[in-house]
MIMI-93835 format. One record per residue: residue number from 1; residue in one letter; chain; x, y, z of N, C-alpha, C in turn. Coordinates in steps of 0.05 Angstrom, whole numbers. Layout:
REM residues N
[pt NUM A A [X Y Z] [X Y Z] [X Y Z]] ...
END
This chain:
REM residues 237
[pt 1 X A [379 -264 36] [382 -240 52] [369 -244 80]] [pt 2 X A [377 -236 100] [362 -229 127] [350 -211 127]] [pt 3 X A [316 -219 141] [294 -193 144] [286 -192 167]] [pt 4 X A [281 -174 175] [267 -159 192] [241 -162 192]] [pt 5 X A [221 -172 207] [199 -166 195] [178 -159 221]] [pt 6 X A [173 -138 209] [165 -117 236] [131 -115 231]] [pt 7 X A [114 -135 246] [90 -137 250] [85 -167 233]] [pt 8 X A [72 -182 259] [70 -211 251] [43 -225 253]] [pt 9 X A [22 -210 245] [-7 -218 239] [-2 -235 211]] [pt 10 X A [-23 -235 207] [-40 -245 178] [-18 -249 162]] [pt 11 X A [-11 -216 153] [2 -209 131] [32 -219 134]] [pt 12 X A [37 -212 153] [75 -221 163] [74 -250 166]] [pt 13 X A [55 -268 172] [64 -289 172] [55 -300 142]] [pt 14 X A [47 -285 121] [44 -294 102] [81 -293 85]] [pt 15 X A [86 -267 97] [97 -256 74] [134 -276 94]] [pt 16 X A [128 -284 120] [148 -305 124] [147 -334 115]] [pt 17 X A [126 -341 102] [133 -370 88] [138 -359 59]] [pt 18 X A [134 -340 43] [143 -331 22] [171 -325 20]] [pt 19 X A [182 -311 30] [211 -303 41] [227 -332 39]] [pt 20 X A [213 -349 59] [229 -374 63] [232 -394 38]] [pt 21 X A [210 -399 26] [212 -408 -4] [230 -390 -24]] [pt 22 X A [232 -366 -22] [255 -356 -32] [281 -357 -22]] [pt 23 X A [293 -376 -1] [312 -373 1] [323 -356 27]] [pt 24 X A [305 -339 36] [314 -319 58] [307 -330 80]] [pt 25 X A [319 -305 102] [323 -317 124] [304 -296 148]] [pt 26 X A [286 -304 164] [275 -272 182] [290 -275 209]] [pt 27 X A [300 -263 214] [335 -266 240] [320 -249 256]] [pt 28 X A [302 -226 252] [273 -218 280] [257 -208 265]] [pt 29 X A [231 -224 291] [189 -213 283] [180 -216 307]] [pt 30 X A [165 -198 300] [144 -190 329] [120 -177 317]] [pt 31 X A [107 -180 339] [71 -180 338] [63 -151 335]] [pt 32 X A [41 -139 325] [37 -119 321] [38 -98 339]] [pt 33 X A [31 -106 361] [35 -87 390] [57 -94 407]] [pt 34 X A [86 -101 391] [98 -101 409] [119 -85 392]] [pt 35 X A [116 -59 416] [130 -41 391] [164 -33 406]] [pt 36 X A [168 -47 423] [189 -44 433] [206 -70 440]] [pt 37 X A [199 -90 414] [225 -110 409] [233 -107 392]] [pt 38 X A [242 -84 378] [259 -79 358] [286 -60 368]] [pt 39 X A [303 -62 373] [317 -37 385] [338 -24 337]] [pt 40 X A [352 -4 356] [372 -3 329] [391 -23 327]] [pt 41 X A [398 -28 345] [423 -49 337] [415 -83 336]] [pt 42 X A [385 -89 343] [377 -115 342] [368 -108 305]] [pt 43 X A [361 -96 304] [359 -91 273] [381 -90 250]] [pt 44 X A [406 -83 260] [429 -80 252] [435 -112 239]] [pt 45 X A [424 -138 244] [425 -164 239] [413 -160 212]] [pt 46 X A [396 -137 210] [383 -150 180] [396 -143 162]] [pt 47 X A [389 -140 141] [404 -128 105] [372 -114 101]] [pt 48 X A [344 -122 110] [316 -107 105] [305 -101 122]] [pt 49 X A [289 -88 132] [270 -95 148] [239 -98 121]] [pt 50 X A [224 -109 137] [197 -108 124] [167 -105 147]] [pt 51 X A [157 -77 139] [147 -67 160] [108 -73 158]] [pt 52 X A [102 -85 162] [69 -87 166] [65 -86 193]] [pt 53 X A [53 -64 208] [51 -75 230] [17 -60 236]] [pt 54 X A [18 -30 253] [-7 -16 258] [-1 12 246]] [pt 55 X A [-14 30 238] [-8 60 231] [3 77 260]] [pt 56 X A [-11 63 279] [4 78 302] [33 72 308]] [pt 57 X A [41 47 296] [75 44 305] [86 53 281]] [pt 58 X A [74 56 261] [87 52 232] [112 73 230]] [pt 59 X A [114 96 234] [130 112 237] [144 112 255]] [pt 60 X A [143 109 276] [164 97 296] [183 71 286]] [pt 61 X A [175 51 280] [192 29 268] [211 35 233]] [pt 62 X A [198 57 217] [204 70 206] [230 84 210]] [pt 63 X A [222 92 237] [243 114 243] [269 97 257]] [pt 64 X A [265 73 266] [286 55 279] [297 42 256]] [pt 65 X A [290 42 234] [299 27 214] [317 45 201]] [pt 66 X A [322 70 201] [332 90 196] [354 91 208]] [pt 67 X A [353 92 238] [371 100 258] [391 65 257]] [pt 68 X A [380 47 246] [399 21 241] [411 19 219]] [pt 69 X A [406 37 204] [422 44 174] [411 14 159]] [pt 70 X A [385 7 160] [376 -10 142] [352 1 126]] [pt 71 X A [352 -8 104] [328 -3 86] [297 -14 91]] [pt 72 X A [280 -5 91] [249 0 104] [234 -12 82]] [pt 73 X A [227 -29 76] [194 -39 57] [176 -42 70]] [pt 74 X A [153 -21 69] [131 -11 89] [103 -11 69]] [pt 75 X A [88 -32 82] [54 -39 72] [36 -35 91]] [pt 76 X A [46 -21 109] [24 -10 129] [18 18 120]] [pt 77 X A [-15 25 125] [-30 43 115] [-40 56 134]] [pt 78 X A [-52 75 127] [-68 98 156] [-51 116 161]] [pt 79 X A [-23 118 151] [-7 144 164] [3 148 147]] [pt 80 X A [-17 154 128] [1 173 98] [-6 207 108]] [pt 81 X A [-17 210 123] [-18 238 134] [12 247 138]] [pt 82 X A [35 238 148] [53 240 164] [79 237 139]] [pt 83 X A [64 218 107] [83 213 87] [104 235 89]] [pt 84 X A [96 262 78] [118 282 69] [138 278 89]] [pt 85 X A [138 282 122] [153 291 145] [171 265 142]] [pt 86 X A [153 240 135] [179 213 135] [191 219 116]] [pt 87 X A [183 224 89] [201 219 67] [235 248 68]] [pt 88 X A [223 275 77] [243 284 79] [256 281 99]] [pt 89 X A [255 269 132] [270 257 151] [291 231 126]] [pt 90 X A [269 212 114] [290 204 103] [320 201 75]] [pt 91 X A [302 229 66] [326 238 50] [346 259 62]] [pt 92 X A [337 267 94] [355 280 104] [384 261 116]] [pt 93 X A [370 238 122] [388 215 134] [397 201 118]] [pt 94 X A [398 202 86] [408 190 62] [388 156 75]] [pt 95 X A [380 151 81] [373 141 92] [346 113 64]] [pt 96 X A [333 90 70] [316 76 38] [285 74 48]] [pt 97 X A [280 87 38] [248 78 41] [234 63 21]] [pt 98 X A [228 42 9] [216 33 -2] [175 29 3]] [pt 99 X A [161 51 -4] [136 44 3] [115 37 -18]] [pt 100 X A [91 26 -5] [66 23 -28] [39 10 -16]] [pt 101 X A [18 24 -26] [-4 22 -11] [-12 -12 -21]] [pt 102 X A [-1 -19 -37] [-10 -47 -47] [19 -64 -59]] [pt 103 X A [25 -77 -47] [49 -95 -65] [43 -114 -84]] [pt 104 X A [18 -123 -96] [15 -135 -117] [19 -138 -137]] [pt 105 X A [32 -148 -153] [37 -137 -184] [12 -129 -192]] [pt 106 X A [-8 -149 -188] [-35 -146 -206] [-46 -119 -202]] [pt 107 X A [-48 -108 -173] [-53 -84 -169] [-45 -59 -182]] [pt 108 X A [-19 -64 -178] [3 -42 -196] [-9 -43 -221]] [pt 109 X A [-7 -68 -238] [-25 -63 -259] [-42 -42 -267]] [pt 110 X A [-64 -65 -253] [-92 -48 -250] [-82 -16 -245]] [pt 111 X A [-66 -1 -224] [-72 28 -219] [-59 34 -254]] [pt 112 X A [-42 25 -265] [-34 28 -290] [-65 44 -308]] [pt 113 X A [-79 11 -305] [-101 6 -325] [-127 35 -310]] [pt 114 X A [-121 35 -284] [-147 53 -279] [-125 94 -285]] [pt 115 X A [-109 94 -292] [-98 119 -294] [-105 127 -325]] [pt 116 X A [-97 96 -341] [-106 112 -368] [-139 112 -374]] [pt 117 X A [-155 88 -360] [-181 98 -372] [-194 121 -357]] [pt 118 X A [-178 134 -335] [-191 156 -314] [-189 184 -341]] [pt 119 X A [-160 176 -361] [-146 199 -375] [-173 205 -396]] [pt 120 X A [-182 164 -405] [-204 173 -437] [-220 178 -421]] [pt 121 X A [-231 183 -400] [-257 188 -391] [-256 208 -393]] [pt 122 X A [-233 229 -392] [-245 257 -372] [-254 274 -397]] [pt 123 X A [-256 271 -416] [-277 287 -437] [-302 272 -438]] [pt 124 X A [-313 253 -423] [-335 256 -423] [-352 256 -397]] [pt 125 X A [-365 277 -389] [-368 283 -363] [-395 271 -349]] [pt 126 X A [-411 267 -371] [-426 248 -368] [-438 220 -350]] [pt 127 X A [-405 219 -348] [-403 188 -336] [-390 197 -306]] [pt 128 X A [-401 186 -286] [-392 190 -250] [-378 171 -243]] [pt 129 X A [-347 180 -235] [-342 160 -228] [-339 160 -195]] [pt 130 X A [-338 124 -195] [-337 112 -151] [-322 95 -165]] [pt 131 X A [-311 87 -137] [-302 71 -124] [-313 55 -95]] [pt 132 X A [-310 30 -107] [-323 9 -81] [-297 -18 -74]] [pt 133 X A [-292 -17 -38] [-275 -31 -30] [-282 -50 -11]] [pt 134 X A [-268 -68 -15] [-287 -85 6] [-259 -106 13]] [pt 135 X A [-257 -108 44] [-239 -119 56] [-250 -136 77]] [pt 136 X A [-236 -156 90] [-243 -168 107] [-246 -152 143]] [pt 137 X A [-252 -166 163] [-274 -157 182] [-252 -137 203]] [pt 138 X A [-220 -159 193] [-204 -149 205] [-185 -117 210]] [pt 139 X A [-188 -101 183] [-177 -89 175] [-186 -64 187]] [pt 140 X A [-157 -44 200] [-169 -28 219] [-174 5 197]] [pt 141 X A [-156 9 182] [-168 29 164] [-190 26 150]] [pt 142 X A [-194 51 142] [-220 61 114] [-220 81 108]] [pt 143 X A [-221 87 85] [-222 73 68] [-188 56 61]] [pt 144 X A [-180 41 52] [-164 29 45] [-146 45 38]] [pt 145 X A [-118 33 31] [-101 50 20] [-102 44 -9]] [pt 146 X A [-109 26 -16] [-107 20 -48] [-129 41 -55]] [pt 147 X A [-148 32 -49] [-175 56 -60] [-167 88 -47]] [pt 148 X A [-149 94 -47] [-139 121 -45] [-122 128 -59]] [pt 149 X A [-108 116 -70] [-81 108 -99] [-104 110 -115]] [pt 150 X A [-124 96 -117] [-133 95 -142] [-152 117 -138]] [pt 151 X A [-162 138 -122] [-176 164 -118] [-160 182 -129]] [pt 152 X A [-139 177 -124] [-119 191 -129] [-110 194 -154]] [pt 153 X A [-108 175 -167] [-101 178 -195] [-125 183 -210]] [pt 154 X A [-141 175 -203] [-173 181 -222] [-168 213 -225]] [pt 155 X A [-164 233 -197] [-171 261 -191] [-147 268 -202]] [pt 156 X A [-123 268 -209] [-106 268 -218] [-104 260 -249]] [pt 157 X A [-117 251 -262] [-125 256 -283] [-148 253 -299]] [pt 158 X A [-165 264 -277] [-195 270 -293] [-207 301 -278]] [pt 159 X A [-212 322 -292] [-211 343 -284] [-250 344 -273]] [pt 160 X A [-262 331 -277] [-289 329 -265] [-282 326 -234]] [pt 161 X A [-264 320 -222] [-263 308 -196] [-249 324 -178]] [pt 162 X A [-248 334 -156] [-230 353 -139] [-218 339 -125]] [pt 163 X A [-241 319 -113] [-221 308 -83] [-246 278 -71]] [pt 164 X A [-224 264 -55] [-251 241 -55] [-261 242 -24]] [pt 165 X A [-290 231 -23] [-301 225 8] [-300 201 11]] [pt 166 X A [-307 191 38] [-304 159 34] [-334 154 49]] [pt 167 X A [-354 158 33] [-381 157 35] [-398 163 4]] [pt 168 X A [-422 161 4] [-444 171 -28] [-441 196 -21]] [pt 169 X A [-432 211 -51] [-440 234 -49] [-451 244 -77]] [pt 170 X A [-472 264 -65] [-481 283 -100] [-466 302 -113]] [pt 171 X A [-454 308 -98] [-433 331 -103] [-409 317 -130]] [pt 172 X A [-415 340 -153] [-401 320 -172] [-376 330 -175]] [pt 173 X A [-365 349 -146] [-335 344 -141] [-329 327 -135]] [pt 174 X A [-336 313 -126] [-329 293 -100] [-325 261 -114]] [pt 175 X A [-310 245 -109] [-302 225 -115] [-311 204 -88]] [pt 176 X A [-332 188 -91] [-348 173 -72] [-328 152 -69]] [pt 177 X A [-315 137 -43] [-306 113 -35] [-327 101 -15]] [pt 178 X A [-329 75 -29] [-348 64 -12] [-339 36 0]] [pt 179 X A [-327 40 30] [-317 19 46] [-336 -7 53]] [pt 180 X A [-331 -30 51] [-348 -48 57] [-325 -64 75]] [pt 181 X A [-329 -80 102] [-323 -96 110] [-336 -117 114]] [pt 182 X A [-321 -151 105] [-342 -179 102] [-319 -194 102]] [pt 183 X A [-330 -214 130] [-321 -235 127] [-281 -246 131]] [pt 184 X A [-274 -258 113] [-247 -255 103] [-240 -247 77]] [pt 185 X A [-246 -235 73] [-246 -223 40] [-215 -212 40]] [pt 186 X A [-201 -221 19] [-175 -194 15] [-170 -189 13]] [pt 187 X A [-185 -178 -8] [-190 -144 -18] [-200 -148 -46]] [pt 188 X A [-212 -130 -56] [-230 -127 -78] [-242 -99 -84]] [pt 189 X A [-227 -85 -101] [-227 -56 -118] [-242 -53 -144]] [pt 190 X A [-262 -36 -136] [-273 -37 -160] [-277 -1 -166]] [pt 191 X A [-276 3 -194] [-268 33 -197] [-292 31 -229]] [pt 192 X A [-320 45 -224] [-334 50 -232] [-350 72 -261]] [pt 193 X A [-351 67 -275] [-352 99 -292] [-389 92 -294]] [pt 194 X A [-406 104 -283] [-440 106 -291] [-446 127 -311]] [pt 195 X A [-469 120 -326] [-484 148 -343] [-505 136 -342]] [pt 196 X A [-525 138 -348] [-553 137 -362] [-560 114 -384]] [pt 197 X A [-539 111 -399] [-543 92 -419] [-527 66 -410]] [pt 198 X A [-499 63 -402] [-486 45 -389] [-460 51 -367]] [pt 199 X A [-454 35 -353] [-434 29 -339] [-405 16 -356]] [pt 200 X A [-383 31 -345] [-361 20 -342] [-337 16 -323]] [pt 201 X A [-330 -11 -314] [-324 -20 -295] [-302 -31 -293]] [pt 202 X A [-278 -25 -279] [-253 -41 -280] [-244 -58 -252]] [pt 203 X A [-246 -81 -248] [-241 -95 -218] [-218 -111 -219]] [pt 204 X A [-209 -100 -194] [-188 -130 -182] [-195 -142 -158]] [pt 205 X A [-191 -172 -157] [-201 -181 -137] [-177 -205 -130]] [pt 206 X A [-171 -200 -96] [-146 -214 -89] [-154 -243 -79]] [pt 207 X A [-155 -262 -89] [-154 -287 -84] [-148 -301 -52]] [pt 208 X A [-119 -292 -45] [-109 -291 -26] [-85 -262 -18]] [pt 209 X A [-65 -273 3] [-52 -253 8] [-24 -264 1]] [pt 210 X A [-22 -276 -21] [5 -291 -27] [17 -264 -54]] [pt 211 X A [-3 -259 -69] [5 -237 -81] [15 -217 -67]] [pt 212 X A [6 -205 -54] [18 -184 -35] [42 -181 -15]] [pt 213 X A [46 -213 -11] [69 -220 1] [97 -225 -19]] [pt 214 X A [84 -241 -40] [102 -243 -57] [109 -211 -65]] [pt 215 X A [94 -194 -79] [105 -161 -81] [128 -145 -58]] [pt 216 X A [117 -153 -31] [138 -140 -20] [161 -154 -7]] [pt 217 X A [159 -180 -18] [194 -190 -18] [203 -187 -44]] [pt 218 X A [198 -183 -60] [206 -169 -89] [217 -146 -78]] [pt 219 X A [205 -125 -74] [213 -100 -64] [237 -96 -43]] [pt 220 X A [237 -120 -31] [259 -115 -5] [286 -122 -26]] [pt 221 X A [277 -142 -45] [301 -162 -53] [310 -133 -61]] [pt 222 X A [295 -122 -75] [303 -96 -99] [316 -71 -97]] [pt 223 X A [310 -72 -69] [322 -42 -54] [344 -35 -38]] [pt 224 X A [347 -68 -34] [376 -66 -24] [394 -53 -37]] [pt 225 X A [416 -34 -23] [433 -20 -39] [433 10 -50]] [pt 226 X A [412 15 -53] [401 30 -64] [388 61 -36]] [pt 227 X A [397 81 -38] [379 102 -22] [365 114 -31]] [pt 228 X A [346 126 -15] [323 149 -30] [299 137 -24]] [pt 229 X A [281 147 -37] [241 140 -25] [236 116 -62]] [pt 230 X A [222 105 -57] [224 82 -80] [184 64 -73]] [pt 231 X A [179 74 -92] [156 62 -95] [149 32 -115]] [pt 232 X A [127 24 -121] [127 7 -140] [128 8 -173]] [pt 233 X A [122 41 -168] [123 50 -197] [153 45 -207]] [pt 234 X A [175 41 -184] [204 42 -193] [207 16 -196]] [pt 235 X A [194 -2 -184] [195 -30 -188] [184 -39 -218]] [pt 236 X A [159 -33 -226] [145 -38 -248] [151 -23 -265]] [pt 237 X A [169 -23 -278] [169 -1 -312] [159 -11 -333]] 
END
């Protein structure tokens, strides 16, 4: 297939030697701040786009991917504020969104593995649960988008919890995220249960960014064809 691949740091040039060992082709890429070498019809070349770029373009390239009648696989984070207004723009335009705060399989997993032990926990209240994330020096969000999937599903099924901060808190509504930046790290989730007598602890820790790359050319391969909003959960059954 031909991709698009809209933001060419770290991540985009990972996820273009992955692409290429599969076979595909990237026919246009550009750098994160260059948010005006994409037009609709230079996009019109692709069959995907694949969008990592900044939260400030994210919806704009979003929205050009739209207006080129091509399908969107989007791993840029920080503008889930804005999710609802994209997703119904793009079921107004019949239009594909494929998104996800993490394209890893292993991750997907893991939110799997942290939804059901968030489920046996919540009869025992005893136990507090955090979350601790830790990304490299580069990364312009925080808390993360993965550690907000997984806030998310914790509060979503554990009724001890209302809503998360992304700091310590006493407040035993509150669901503590605790951002760490170090180094080159590339990411490492850890989702916590404490009491008095012991800890229980569930971690993923990304090696590199080849997992993540590999997930969202999976995702592009997958969505071709297909309209509507499409997460990983549609990918992973």
């Amino acid at each position: 297939m031909n991709i698009a691949l809209i933001g060419y740091g770290k991540m985009g040039k990972e996820i273009e030697q992955m692409a290429l060992l599969r076979g595909h082709k990237i026919v246009l890429k550009g750098e994160l701040n260059n948010e005006n070498l994409f037009s609709s019809e230079q996009l019109k070349t692709a069959d995907v786009a694949i969008e990592f770029s900044v939260p400030e373009s994210a919806i704009n390239n979003i929205y050009k991917c739209f207006e080129a009648n091509i399908p969107v696989v989007v791993g840029t984070t920080g503008w889930l504020n804005s999710l609802d207004e994209v997703i119904n723009n793009c079921n107004n335009k019949q239009q594909t969104l494929f998104y996800a705060s993490n394209f890893s399989i292993g991750v997907n997993l893991f939110f799997k593995l942290n939804q059901q032990l968030a489920k046996l926990m919540n009869v025992y209240p005893d136990y507090n649960v955090s979350i601790e994330e830790i990304h490299h020096i580069h990364k312009i969000d925080a808390p993360s988008g993965t550690s907000i999937s997984l806030a998310n599903q914790v509060i979503a099924n554990n009724t001890n919890k209302k809503c998360w901060v992304n700091d310590l808190s006493n407040n035993k509504n509150e669901l503590s995220i605790i951002s760490q930046r170090i180094d080159e790290v590339p990411g490492t989730h850890t989702v916590t249960y404490q009491s008095s007598v012991d800890d229980i602890s569930i971690k993923h820790i990304a090696h590199n960014r080849k997992g993540f790359a590999l997930g969202a050319i999976i995702a592009a391969e997958w969505v071709i064809g297909k309209k509507g909003v499409f997460g990983m959960n549609d990918l992973i059954q």
